[in-house]
C-alpha positions in Angstrom: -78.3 37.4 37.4 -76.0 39.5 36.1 -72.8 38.3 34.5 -69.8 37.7 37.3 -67.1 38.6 34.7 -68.4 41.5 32.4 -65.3 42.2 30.4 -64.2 38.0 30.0 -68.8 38.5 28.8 -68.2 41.1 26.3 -64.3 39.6 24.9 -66.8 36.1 23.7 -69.4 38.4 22.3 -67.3 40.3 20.3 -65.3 36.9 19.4 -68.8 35.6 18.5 -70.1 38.6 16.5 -66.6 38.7 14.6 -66.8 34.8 13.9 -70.4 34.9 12.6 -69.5 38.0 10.4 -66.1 35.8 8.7 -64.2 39.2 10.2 -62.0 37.0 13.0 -58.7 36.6 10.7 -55.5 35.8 12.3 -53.3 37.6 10.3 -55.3 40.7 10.6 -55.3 40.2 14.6 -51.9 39.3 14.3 -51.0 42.7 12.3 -53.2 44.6 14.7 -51.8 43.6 17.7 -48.3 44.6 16.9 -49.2 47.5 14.9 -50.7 49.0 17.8 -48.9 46.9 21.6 -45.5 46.2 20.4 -44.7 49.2 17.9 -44.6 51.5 20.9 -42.5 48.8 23.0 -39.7 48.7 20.3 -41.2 46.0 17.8 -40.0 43.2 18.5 -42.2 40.0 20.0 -41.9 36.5 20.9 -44.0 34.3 19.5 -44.8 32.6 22.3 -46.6 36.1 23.2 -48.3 36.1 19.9 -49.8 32.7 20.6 -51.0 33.4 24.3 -53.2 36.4 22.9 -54.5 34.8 20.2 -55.4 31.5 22.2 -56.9 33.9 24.2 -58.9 35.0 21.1 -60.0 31.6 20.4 -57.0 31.4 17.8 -55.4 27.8 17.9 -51.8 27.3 17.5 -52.1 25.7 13.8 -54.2 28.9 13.0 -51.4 31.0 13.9 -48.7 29.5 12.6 -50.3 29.3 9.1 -51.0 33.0 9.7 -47.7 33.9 10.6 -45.8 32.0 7.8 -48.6 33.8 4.9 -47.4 37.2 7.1 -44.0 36.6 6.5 -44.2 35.1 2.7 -46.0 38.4 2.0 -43.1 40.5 3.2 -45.1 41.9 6.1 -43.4 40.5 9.0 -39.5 39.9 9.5 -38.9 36.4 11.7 -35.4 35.5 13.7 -34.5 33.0 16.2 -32.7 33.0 19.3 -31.5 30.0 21.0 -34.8 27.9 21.1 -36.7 31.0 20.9 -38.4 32.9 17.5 -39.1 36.6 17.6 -41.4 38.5 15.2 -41.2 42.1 14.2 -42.7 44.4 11.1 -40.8 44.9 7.8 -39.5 48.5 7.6 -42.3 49.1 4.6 -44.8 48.0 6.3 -43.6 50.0 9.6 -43.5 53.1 7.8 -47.5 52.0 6.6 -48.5 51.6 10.0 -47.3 54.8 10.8 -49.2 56.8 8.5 -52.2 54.4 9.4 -51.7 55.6 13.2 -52.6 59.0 12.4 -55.8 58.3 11.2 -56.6 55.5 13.5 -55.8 57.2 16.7 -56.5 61.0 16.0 -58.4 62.7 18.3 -61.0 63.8 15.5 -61.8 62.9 12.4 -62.8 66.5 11.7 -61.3 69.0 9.6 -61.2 72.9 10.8 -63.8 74.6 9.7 -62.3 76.8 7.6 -60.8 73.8 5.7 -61.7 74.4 1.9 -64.1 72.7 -0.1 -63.9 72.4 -4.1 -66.6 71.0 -6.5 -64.9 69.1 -9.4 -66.9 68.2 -12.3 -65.8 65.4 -14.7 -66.5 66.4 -18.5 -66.4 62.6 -18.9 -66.6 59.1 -17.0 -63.4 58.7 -15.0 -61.4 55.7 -15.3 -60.7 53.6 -12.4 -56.9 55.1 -11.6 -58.8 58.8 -11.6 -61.4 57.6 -9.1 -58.3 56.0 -7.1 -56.9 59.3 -7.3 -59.9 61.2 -5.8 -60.4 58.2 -3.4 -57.2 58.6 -2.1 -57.3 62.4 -1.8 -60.4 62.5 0.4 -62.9 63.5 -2.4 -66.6 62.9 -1.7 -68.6 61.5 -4.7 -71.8 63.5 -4.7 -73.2 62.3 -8.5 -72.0 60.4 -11.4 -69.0 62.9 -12.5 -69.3 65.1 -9.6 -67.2 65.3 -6.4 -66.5 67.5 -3.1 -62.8 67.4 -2.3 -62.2 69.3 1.0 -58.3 71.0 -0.8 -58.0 74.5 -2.5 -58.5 74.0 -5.9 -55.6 75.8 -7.3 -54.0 72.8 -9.4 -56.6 70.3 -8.0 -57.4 69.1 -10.9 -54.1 69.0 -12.9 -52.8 66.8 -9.4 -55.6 63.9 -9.8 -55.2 64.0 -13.5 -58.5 65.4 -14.1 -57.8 67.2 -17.3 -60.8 69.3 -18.5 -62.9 69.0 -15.6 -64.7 72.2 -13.9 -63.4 73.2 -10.8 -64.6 75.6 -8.3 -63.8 76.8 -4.9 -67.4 77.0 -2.7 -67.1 79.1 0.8 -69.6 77.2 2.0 -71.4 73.9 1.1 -75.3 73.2 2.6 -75.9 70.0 2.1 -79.0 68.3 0.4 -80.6 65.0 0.9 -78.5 63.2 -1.6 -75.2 64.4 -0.2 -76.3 63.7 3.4 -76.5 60.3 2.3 -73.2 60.5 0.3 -71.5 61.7 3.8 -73.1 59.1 6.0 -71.6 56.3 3.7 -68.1 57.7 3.4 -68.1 58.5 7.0 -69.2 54.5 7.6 -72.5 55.6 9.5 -73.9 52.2 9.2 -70.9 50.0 10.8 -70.0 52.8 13.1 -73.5 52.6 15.2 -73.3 49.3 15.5 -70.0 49.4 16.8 -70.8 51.7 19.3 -73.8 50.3 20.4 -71.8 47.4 20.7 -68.8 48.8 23.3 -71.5 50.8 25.2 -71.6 47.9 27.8 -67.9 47.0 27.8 -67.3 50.8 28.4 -70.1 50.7 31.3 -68.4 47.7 33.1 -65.2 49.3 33.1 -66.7 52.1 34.7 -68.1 50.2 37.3 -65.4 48.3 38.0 -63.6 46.0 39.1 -60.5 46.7 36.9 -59.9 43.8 34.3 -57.3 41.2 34.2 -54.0 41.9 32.3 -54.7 39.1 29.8 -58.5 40.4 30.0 -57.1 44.1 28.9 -54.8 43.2 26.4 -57.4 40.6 24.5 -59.8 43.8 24.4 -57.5 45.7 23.3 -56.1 44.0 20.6 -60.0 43.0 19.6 -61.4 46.9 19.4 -58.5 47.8 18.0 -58.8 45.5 15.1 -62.5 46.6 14.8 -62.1 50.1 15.2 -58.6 50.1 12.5 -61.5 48.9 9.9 -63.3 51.6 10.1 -61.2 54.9 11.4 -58.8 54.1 7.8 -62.3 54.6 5.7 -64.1 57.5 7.3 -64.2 60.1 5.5 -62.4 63.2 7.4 -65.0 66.5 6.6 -65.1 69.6 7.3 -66.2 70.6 11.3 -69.2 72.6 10.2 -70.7 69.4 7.8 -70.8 67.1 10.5 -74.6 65.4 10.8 -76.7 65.5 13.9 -76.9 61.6 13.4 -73.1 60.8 12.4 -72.0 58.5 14.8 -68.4 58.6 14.0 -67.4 61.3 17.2 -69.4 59.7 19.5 -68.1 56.3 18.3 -64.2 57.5 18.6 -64.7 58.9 21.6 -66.1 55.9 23.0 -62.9 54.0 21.8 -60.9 56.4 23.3 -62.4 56.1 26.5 -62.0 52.3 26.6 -58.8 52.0 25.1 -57.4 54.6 28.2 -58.6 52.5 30.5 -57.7 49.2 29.2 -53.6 50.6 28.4 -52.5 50.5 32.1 -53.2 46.8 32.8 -52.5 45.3 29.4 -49.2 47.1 29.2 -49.0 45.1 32.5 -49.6 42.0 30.1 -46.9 43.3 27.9 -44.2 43.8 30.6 -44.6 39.8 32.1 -45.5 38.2 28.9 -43.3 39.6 26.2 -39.4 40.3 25.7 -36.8 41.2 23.2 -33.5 38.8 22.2 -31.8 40.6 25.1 -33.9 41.3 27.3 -37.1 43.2 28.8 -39.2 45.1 26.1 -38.2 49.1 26.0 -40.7 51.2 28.2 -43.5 52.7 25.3 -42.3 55.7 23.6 -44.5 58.9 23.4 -46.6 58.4 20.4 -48.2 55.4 23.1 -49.4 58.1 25.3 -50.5 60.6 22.8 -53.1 58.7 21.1 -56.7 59.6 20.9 -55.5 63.1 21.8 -53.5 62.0 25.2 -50.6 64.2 26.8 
């Protein structure tokens, strides 16, 4: 018989694959769900708003409130009161974080033009750990020991990562062997991104079918793939268009997101509007970047 409530059926799976996996962190949904729902609406959030979502993500109250007082210790969330009634929002640093995070997370590709450069750098000795850091955070792909593929022109490459000595050279084109395949499918987070796919598949179906989920239903989701999807979108490697894999599951993956994530916006915006409100009043309407993402208008 099949399931009367599809999307409520896949919110308990996900809930139940996070739980078993020790991924189901309040703080981390906590940070998710205003990093992506209430930075749009102006920032600010009750915390009575927080708590309804996360109950609805099998989050108790304690659970919360522990998570929210390690948030705020840590300097990532700012808390006021108002009358009987507290209000969260994000620090500015961690604002400005999110942003930059939002680029990555909600691009409509992960791929870089084709045309994008692509420079081999050769170590003449074993790096130390604020060189690989360095390369790490510059998009470089480790393809041996010493030796790495970092999709920028090489004209001061090396001198920028602190790579003093090291052979650098600018290929026009790169054909991939076995054992960079392999170095591309793990930077590109081939094995968690098939899963998660395979995964939203039949959450993606129901919505297609219909009927249209409940507000609470929408935002829970929401906030759930989000937090899964953030994970992986800030570690995939971005490569150039003509190196993408037959098998990398990353586009088909994203788009999928994409998909659901359009669908879900209307009615758990709908959430947002009758469950959530600033110190004076009704949450702003979204601002653009809301209906940009994954590509949008």
């Amino acid at each position: 018989m099949p399931d009367a409530d599809p999307i409520a059926h896949a919110i308990a799976t996900r809930l139940a694959s996070l739980q078993a996996g020790g991924r189901l962190s309040a703080w981390s949904l906590i940070v998710s769900f205003m990093g992506d729902a209430m930075a749009p609406r102006g920032g600010v959030v009750p915390a009575g708003s927080v708590q309804a979502l996360m109950a609805r993500l099998g989050i108790g109250h304690g659970a919360v409130r522990t998570a929210v007082s390690r948030l705020a210790a840590d300097g990532w969330i700012e808390r006021t009161r108002e009358g009987r009634n507290s209000f969260y929002r994000l620090s500015a640093d961690v604002v400005e974080t999110v942003l930059s995070a939002e680029r990555r997370i909600y691009a409509a590709t992960s791929l870089l033009p084709a045309a994008a450069p692509r420079t081999l750098l050769i170590a003449s000795a074993p790096l130390p750990e604020a060189a690989l850091t360095a390369l790490d955070a510059a998009g470089a792909l480790q393809i041996a020991p010493q030796s790495f593929v970092c999709f920028a022109p090489s004209r001061g490459l090396a001198a920028a990562l602190g790579l003093a000595g090291a052979t650098v050279a600018e290929a026009a084109s790169l054909d991939p062997g076995p054992a960079m395949r392999e170095a591309m499918a793990r930077a590109r987070q081939a094995a968690e991104m098939a899963p998660l796919r395979a995964a939203y598949e039949p959450v993606a179906a129901a919505l297609e079918a219909g009927p249209a989920p409940s507000p609470e239903d929408a935002m829970a989701l929401r906030c759930l793939m989000i937090h899964e999807w953030r994970r992986l979108a800030l570690r995939v490697l971005p490569i150039p268009a003509d190196l993408v894999q037959p098998d990398d599951p990353e586009p088909a993956t994203r788009a999928l997101v994409a998909a659901i994530y359009a669908r879900l916006l209307a009615p758990s915006e709908a959430w947002l509007d009758a469950n959530a409100a600033t110190p004076s009043g009704p949450l702003p309407a979204p601002d653009r970047r809301l209906a940009r993402r994954f590509g949008g208008a």
